[in-house]
C-alpha positions as CSV (number, residue, x, y, z in Angstrom):
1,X,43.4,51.5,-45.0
2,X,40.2,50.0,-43.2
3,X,39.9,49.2,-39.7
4,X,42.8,48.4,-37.6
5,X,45.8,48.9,-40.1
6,X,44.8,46.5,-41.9
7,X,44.8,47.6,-46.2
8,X,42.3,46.7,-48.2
9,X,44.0,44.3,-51.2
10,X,42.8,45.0,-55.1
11,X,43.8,44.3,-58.4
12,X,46.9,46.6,-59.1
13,X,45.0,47.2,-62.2
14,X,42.1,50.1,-59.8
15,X,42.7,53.3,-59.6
16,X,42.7,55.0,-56.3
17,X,39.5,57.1,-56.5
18,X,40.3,60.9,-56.0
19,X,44.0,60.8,-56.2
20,X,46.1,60.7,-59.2
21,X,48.7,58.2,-58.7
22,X,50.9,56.6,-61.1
23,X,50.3,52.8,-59.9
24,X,52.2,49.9,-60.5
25,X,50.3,48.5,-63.0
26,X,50.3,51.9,-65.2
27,X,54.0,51.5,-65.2
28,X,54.2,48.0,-66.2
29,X,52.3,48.7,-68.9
30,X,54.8,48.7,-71.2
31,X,56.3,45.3,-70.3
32,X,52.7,44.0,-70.5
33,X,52.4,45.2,-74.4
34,X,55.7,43.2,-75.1
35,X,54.4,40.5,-72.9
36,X,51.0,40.0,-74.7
37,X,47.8,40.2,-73.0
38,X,47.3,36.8,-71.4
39,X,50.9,36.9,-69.8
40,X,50.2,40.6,-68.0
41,X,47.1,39.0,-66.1
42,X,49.3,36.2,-65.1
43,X,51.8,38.3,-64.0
44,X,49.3,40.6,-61.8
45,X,48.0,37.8,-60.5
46,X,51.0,36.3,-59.3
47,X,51.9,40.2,-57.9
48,X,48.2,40.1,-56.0
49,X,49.1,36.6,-54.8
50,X,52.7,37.6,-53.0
51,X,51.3,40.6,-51.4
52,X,48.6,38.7,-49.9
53,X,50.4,36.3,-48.8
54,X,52.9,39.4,-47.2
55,X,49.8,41.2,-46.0
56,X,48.7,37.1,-44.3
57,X,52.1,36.7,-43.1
58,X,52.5,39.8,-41.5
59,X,49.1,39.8,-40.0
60,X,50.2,36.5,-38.2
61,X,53.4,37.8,-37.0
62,X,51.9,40.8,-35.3
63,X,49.3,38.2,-33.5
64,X,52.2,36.5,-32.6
65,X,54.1,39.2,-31.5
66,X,51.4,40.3,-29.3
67,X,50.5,36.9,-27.9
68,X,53.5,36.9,-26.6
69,X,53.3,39.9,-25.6
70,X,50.7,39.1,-23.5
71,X,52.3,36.4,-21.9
72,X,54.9,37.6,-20.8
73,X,53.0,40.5,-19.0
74,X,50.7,37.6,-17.5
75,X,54.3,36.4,-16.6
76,X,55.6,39.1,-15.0
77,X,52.5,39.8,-12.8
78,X,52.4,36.1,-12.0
79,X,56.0,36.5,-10.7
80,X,55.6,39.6,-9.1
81,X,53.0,38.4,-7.1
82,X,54.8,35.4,-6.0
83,X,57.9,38.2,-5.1
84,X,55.2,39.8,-2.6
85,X,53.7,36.8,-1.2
86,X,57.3,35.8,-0.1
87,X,58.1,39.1,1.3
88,X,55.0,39.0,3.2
89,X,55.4,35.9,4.7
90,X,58.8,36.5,5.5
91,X,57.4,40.2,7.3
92,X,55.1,38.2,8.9
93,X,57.4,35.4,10.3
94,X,60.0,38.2,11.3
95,X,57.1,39.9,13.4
96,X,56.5,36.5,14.6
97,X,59.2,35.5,15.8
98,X,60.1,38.9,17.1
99,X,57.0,38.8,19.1
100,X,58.5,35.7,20.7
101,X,61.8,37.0,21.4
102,X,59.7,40.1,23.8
103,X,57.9,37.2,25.5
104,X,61.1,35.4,26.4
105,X,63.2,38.2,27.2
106,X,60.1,39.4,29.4
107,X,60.3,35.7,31.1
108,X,64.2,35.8,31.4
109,X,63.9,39.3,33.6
110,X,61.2,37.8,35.8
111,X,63.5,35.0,36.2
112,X,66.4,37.0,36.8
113,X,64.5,39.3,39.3
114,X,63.5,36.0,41.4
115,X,66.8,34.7,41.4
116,X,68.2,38.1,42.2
117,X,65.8,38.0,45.5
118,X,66.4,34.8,45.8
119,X,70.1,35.4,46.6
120,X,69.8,37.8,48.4
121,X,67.4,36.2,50.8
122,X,70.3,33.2,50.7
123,X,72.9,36.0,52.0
124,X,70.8,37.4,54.4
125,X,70.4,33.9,55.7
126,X,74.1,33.0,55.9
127,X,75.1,36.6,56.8
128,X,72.6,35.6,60.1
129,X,73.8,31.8,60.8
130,X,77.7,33.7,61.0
131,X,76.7,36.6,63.2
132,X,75.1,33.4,65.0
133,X,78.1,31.6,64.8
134,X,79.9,34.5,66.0
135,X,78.2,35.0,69.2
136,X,78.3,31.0,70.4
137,X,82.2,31.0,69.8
């Protein structure tokens, strides 16, 4: 293994250096011997080609995988973000609005407290004009 899992591809044919392994090639010996000499590098060949194009294939897969992996993080945040900004602005438009509800209801009292003067000044009046009234008759 080298770097970032990624294996290191030789002949089947090398020995590992410092570890006594049977490989795959030891054990097809016998099948190259029947074979002849010319078809056993064919054959190893063809062996080193497929796992290449495994070891290719796979590596492509897991830059795929984690593309999209990354996107759909980017995708999530991007949505998340749109999530607060609406939540915000609805906060803020609730504070708002609420803010203008306390002004009204502040100018609904005053308007009910002049009124509420206001009447009674009218029933002070008429409560005078019948005492008047009173006295004349």
């Amino acid at each position: 293994m080298t770097g970032r899992g990624r294996r290191e591809l030789r002949p089947l044919s090398q020995k590992r250096k410092g570890k006594k392994r049977v490989l795959r090639s030891e054990k097809m010996e016998g099948a190259k011997a029947a074979a002849g000499p010319a078809a056993g590098g064919q054959l190893e060949s063809a062996l080193l080609h497929i796992m290449q194009q495994h070891h290719h294939q796979s590596l492509r897969q897991r830059q795929q995988t984690e593309r999209a992996k990354k996107d759909a993080l980017r995708s999530a945040a991007r949505v998340a973000g749109h999530l607060v900004e609406a939540v915000d602005g609805g906060v803020q438009e609730l504070f708002v609005n609420e803010k203008r509800i306390e002004l009204e209801a502040r100018a609904l009292l005053g308007t009910i407290a002049r009124y509420r003067k206001q009447s009674d000044q009218w029933l002070a009046a008429t409560n005078a004009v019948n005492s008047v009234l009173k006295e004349i008759s």
